[in-house]
DRENPA-126374 format. One line per field, with one value per residue (C-alpha): x, y, z. Coordinates in Angstrom, 2 decimals, always signed. Each point is the difference from the previous one (the first is absolute). Example, Ala and Ser with C-alpha at 12.3 -4.5 7.8 and 13.67 -1.06 7.14 Angstrom:
# residues 2
c1: [+12.30; +1.37]
c2: [-4.50; +3.44]
c3: [+7.80; -0.66]
END
This chain:
# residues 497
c1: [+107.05; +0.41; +0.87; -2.10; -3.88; -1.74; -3.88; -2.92; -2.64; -3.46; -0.88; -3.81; +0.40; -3.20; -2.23; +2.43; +0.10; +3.69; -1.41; -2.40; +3.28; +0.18; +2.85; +1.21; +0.02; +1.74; +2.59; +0.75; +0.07; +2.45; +2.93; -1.04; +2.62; -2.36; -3.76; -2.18; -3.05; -2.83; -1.90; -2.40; +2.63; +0.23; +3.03; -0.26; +0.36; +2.90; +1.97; +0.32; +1.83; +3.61; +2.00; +2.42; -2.66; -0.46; -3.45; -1.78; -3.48; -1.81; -3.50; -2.95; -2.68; -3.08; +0.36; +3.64; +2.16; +3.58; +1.59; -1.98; -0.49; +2.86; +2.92; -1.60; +0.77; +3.27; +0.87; -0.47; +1.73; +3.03; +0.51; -0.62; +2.79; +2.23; +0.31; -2.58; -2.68; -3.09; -2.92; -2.47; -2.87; -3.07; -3.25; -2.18; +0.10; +2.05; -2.85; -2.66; -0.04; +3.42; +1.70; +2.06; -0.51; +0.85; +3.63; +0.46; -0.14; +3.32; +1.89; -1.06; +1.00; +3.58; -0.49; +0.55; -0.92; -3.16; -2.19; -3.63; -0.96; -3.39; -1.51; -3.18; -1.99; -0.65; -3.87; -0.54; +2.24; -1.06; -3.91; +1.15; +1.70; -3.37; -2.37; -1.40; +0.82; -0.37; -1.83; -2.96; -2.20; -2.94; +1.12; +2.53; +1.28; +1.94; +2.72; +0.82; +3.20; -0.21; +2.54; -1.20; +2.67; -0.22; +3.50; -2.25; -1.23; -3.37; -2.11; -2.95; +1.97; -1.22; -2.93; -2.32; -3.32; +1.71; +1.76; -3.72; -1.51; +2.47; -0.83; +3.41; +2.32; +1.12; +3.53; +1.77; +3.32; +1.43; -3.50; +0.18; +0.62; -2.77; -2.43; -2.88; +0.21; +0.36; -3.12; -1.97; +1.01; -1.76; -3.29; -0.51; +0.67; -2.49; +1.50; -2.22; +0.57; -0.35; +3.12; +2.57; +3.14; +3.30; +3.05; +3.51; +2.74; +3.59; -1.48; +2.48; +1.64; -0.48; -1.71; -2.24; -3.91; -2.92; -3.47; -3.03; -2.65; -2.40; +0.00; -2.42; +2.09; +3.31; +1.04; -0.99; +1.32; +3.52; +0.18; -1.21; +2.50; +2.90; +0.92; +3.30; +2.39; +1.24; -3.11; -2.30; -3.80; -2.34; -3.30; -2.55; -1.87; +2.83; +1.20; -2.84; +1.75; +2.85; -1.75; -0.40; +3.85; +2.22; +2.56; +2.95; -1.49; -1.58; +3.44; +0.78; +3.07; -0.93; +0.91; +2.22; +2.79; +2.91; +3.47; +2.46; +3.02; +3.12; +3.82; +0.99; +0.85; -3.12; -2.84; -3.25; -2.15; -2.48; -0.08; -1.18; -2.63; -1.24; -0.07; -1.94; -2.47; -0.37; +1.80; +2.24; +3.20; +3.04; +3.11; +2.27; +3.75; +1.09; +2.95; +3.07; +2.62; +3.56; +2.85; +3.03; +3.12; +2.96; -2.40; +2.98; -3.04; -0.84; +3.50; +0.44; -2.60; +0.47; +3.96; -1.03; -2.76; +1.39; +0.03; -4.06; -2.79; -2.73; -0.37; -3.61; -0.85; -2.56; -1.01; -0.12; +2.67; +1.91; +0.31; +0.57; +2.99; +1.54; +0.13; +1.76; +2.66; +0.44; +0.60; +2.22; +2.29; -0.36; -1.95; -3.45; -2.77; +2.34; +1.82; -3.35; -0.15; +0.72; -2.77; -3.71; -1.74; -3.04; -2.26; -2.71; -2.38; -1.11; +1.88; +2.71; +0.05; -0.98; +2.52; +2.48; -0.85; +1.21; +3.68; -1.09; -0.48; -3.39; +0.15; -0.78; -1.47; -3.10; -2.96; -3.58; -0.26; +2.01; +0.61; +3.50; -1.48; -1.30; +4.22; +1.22; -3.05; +1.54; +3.35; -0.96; -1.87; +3.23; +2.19; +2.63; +3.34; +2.81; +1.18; -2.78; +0.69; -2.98; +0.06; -2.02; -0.47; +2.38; -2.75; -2.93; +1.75; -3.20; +0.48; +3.30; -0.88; -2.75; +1.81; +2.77; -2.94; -1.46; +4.16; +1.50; +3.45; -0.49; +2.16; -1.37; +1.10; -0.72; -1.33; -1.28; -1.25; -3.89; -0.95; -3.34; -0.72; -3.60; -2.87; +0.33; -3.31; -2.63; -1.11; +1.84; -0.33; -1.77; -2.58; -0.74; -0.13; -2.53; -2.15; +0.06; +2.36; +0.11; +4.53; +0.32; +3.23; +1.37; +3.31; +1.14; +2.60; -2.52; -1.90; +3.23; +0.88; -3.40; +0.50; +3.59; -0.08; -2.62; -0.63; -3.17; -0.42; -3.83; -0.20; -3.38; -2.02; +1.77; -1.63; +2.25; -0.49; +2.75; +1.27; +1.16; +0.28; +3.24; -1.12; -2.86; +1.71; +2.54; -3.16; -1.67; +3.60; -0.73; -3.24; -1.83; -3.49; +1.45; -1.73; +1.42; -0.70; -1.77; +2.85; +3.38; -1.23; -0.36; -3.76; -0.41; +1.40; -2.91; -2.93; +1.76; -0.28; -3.67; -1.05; +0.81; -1.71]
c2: [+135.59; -0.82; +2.74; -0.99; -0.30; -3.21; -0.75; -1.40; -1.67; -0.88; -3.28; -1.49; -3.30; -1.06; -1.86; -2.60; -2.50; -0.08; +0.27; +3.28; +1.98; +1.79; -0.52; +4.01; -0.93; -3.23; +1.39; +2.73; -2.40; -2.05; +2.73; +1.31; +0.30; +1.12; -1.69; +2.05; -2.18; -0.31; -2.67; -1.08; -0.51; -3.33; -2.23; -1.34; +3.66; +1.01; -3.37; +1.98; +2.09; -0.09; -1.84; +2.66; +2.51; +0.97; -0.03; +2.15; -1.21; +3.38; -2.21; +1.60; -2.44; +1.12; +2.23; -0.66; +2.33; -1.92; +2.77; +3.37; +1.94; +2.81; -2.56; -1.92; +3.21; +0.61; -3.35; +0.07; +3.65; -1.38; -2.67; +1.99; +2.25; -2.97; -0.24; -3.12; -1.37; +0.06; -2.31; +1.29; -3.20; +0.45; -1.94; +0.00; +3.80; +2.47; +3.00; -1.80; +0.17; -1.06; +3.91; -0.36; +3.89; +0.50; -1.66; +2.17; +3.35; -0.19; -1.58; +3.03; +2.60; -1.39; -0.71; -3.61; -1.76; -2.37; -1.63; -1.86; -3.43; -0.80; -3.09; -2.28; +1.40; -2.43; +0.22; -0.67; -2.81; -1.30; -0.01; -1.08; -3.61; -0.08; +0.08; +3.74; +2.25; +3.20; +1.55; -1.60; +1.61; -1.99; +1.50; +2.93; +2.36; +1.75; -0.64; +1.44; -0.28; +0.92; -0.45; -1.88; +1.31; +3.46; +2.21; +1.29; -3.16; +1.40; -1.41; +2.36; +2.83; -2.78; +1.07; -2.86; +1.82; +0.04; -3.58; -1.08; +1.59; -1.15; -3.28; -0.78; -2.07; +1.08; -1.62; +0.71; -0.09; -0.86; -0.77; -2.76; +1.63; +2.47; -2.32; +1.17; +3.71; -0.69; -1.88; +1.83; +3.60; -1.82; -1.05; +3.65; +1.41; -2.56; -2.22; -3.11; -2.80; -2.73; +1.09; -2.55; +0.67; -2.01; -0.53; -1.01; -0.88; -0.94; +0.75; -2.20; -1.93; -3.80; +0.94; +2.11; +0.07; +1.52; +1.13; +0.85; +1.82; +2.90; +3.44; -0.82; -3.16; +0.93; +0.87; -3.49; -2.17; +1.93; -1.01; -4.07; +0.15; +1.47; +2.49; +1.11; +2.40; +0.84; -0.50; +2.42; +0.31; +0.76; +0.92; -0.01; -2.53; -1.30; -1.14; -3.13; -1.22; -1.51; -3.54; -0.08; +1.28; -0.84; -1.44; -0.30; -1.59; -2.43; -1.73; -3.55; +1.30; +2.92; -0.01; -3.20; -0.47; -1.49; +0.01; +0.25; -1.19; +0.92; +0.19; +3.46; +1.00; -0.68; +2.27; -0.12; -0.65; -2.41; +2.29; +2.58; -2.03; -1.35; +3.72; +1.73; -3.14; +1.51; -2.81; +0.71; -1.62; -0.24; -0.10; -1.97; -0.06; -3.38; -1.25; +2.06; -0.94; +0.64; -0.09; -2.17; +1.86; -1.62; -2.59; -3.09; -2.12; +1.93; +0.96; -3.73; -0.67; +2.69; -1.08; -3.60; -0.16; -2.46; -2.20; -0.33; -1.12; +2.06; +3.13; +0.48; +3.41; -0.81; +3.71; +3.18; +1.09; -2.62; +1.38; +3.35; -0.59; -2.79; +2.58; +2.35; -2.40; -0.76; +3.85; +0.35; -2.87; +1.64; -2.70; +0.45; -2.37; -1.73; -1.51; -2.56; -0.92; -3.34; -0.35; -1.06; +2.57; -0.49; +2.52; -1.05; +2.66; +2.39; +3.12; -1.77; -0.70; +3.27; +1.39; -1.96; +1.50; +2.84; -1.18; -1.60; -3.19; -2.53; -2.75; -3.48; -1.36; +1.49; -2.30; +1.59; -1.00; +1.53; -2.46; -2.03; -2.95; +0.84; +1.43; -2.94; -2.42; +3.21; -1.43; -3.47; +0.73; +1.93; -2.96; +2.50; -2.05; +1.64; +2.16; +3.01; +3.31; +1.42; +3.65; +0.28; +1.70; -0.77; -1.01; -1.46; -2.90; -1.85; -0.15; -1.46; -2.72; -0.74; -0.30; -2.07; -2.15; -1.01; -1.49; +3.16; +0.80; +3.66; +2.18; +3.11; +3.39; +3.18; +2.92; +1.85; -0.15; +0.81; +1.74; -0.87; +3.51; +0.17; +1.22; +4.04; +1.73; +1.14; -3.07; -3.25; -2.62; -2.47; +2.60; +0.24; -3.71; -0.29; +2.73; -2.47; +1.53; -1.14; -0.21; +0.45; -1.90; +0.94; -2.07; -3.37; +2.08; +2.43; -3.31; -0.41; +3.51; +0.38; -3.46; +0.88; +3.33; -0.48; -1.90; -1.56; -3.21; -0.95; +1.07; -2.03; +3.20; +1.33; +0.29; -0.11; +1.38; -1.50; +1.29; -3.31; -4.31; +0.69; +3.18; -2.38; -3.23; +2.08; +1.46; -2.78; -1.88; +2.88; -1.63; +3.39; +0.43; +0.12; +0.86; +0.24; +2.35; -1.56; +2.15; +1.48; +3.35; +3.27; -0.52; -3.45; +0.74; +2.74; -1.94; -3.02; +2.41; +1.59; -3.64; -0.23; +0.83]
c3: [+98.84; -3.67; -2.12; -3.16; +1.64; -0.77; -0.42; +1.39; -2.01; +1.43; -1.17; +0.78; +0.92; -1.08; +2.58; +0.50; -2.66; -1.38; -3.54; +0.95; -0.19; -3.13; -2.29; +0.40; +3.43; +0.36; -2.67; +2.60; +2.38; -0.62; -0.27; +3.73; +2.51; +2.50; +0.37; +2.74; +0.30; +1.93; +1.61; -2.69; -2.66; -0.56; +0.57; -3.34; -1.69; +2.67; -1.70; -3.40; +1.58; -0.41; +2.64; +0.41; +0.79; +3.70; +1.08; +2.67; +1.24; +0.97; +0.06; +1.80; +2.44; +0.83; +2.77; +0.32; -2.00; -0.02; -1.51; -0.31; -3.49; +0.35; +0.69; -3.12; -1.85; +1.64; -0.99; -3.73; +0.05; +1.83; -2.12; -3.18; +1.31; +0.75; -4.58; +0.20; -1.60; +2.30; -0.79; +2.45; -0.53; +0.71; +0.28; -2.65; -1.69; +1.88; -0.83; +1.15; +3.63; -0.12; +1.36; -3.36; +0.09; +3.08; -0.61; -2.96; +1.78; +1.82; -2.64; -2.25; +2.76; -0.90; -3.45; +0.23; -3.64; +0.76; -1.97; +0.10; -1.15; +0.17; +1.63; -0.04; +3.20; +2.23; -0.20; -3.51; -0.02; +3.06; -0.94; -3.60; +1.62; +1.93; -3.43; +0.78; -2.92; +1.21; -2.75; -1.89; -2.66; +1.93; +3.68; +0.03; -2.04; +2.24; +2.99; +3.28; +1.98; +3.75; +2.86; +2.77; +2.12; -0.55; +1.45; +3.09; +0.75; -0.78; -2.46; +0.06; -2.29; -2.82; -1.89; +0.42; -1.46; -2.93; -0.18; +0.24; -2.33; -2.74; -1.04; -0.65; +1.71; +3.28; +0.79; +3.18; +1.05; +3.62; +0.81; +2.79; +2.90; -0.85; -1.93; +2.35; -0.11; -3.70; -0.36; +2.39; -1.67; -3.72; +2.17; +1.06; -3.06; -1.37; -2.09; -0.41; +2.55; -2.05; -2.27; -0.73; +1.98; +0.20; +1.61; -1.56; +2.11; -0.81; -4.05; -2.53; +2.92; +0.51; +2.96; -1.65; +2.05; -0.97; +1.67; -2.24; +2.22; -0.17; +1.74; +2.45; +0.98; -0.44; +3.48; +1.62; -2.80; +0.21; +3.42; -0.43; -3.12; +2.49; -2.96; +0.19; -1.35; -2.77; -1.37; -2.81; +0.85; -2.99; -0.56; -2.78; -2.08; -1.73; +3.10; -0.88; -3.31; +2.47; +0.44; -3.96; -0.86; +2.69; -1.83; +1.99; +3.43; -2.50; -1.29; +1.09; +1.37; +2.34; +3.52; -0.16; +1.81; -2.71; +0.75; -2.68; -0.07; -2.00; -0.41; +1.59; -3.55; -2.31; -1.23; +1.68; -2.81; +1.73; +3.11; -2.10; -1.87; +3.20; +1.65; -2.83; +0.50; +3.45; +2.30; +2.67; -1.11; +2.91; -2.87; +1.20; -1.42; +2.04; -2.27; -0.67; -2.96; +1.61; -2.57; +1.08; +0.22; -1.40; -1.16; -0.53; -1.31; -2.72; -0.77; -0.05; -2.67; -2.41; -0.42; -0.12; -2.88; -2.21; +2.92; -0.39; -2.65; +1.28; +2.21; +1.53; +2.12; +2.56; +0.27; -1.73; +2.58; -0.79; -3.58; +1.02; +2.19; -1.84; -3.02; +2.54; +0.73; -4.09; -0.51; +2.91; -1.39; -3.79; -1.18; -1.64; -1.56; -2.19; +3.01; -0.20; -3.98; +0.97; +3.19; +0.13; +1.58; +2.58; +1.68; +2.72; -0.63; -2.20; +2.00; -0.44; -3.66; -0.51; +2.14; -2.27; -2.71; +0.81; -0.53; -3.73; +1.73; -1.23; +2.50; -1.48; +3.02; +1.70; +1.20; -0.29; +3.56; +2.73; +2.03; +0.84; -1.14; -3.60; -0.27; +0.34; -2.21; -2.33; +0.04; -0.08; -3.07; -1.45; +0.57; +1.63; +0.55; +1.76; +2.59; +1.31; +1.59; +2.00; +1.22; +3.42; +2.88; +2.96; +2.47; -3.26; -1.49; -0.28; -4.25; +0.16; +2.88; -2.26; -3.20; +1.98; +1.43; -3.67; -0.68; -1.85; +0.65; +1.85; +1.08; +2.04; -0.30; +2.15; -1.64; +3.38; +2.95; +1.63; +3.10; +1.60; +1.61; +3.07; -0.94; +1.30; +0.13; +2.03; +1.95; +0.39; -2.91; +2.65; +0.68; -3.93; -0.41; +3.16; -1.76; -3.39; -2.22; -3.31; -1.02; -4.19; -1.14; -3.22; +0.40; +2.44; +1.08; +1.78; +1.58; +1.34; +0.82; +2.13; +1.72; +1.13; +0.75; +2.46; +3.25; -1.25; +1.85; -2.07; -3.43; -0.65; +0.51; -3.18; -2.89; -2.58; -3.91; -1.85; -3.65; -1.50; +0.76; +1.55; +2.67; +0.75; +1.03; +2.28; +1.79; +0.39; +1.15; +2.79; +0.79; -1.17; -1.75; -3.35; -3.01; -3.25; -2.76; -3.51; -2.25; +1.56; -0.45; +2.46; -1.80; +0.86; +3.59; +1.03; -1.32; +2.30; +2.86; -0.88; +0.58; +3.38; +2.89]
END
């Protein structure tokens, strides 16, 4: 054991949605070296998590206890003890039927330093994505929180008599499995039959369902709906505003099935766009960007740049590692005074920017073709050095193909990695996945790094001219974006069906 004690902080999670977690909490979060989580915590709020931290899954399944409550305890004391930082994470608020108290008590027998963040309990949020606000000055003033899977497994300790006669808004928690003494305990108190009721299950998520029923009919409809956990039941007449507000089951975007594909290194950005829309997006890193040790190539070119005319980066890679090579051999921007510079693309203009450098050439389309009508236009004479990718020398076959004198250069080299997820790509395809490309690389990245004998089922949402003519080279579904924009990309994909 450590001699200096650490601490445990217990973090809600929220109800799942990555961006539910408040910003005390993900702050926390990220400096964890230990994450005890349970089963509803998302997979998208365990990624904030540092990937140093060791994590411990002590998740709970209905009527299955995978690890009971004491070791839970034992666990966050022992690793307290051990000097670390203990992130215990817990679905939606850890006070609200979350036995956030009940963790507390042991760590305060040994006076172990803990602390409490807040979170956004899962029934408010979950009836919130569903359009029922769970107050209204026309239907309740008042709100009741109730276990549905009470410690004894008993739920007639619950005062019904008085849950009926509130008026309010009864919401219950763990309620599935016990939906019917639930129910059935309201009629004999004698709440009103024909109160609204609902159901929320999997509340934020992409495969977010929900029932609108009454008292009376509640029961029956459960079962013909096949309600599942984790799920929150409510009753009361706000319940009947869902149809009018639900907001979230109403985007163009729920419930689809989009993969994304990426370099392994990138930000998400349209993942998370697409998520908070409410689709189910697969991310998918396919293309990796391997430095070249002892790169001779590059070497080559940066002591042989008075050889050349023009020097044109195919890629914002390109840039990045071809500046590299100029530090490493004490040379900086000045070593090209004498070039023409060309970027294909925007990221990579912008990426050479970053070194002081304002390419000349960069054609408003992004395509291999419009470089060289570029060039053409330009009149360039002389000898040109393009920087590409060991196994993407499309640009320079191109440039070579439309008479300039080319010579190629290798700035790196790309890795087409499989898809690795939860089913097989070819199962997603058969189910009519929609693929969003941001780059040709990734086109090429999903092709290769898969065993995909008929990509004609794709349907593929291409950012940019270029992205579009290698999908459709693929003999994919390809559609292509009005503006190369993230924007432009997700009202491609609300289109489709």
């Amino acid at each position: 054991m450590s001699e200096k004690k650490g601490r445990v902080i217990l973090i809600g999670a929220g109800p799942g949605d990555k961006g539910l977690i408040t910003v005390k909490g993900l702050e926390y979060l990220k400096k964890a070296d230990v994450v005890v989580y349970d089963r509803l915590v998302s997979k998208d709020v365990l990624s904030l998590s540092p990937e140093t931290a060791e994590f411990i899954n002590v998740g709970k399944v209905m009527n299955h206890h995978n690890i009971p409550q004491p070791e839970i305890n034992e666990i966050l004391l022992n690793k307290a003890l051990e000097g670390k930082t203990v992130v215990r994470l817990k679905g939606g608020d850890p006070f609200v039927f979350g036995r956030g108290g009940e963790e507390l008590e042991l760590l305060t027998i040994h006076n172990i330093e803990y602390e409490i963040v807040p979170g956004i309990t899962s029934a408010i949020s979950a009836l919130a994505y569903a359009g029922i606000p769970v107050t209204h000055r026309d239907f309740a003033s008042s709100i009741h929180f109730v276990t549905g899977h009470a410690k004894d497994g008993l739920v007639e300790n619950i005062d019904f008599k008085a849950l009926a006669a509130s008026k309010g808004t009864i919401l219950f928690y763990m309620g599935v499995s016990t939906l019917s003494q639930l129910i059935n305990g309201l009629i004999m108190a004698g709440i009103d039959k024909n109160t609204p009721c609902a159901a929320v299950e999997n509340g934020t998520r992409y495969n977010m369902r929900t029932l609108i029923s009454t008292v009376e009919n509640m029961v029956s409809d459960a079962e013909k709906f096949q309600l599942k956990s984790p799920a929150v039941i409510a009753v009361g007449k706000v319940c009947s505003l869902s149809d009018k507000f639900a907001w979230f089951s109403k985007s163009k975007i729920f419930s689809k099935q989009i993969i994304v594909t990426r370099p392994v290194v990138s930000n998400n950005i349209l993942t998370d766009r697409l998520k908070n829309a409410g689709a189910e997006v697969i991310d998918y890193p396919c293309i990796k960007i391997n430095e070249i040790e002892n790169n001779k190539s590059l070497l080559n070119l940066t002591a042989n740049l008075d050889k050349y005319n023009m020097l044109i980066f195919a890629s914002k890679n390109s840039a990045a590692y071809f500046f590299k090579s100029l530090a490493e051999n004490k040379k900086d921007s000045r070593a090209l005074s004498h070039l023409l510079i060309g970027a294909l693309g925007k990221s990579t203009y912008d990426e050479l920017k970053k070194y002081g450098i304002y390419a000349d050439i960069m054609p408003e389309k992004y395509t291999f073709t419009a470089f060289a009508s570029s060039l053409k236009k330009a009149e360039i004479k002389g000898n040109i050095a393009v920087l590409e990718a060991a196994n993407d020398k499309r640009l320079s076959d191109e440039l070579k193909n439309h008479g300039f004198n080319v010579a190629p250069f290798i700035a790196y080299d790309i890795e087409y990695l499989p898809l690795d997820y939860i089913k097989p790509l070819q199962e997603y395809i058969d189910n009519g996945v929609i693929a969003a490309f941001t780059s040709s690389a990734a086109v090429h990245g999903f092709v290769h790094g898969n065993k995909i004998e008929d990509l004609s089922k794709i349907k593929a949402v291409c950012i940019g001219k270029l992205t579009y003519e290698t999908a459709l080279g693929y003999k994919m579904q390809a559609y292509m974006a009005e503006k190369p924009t993230i924007d432009s990309l997700i009202e491609k994909l609300k289109e489709l069906e």
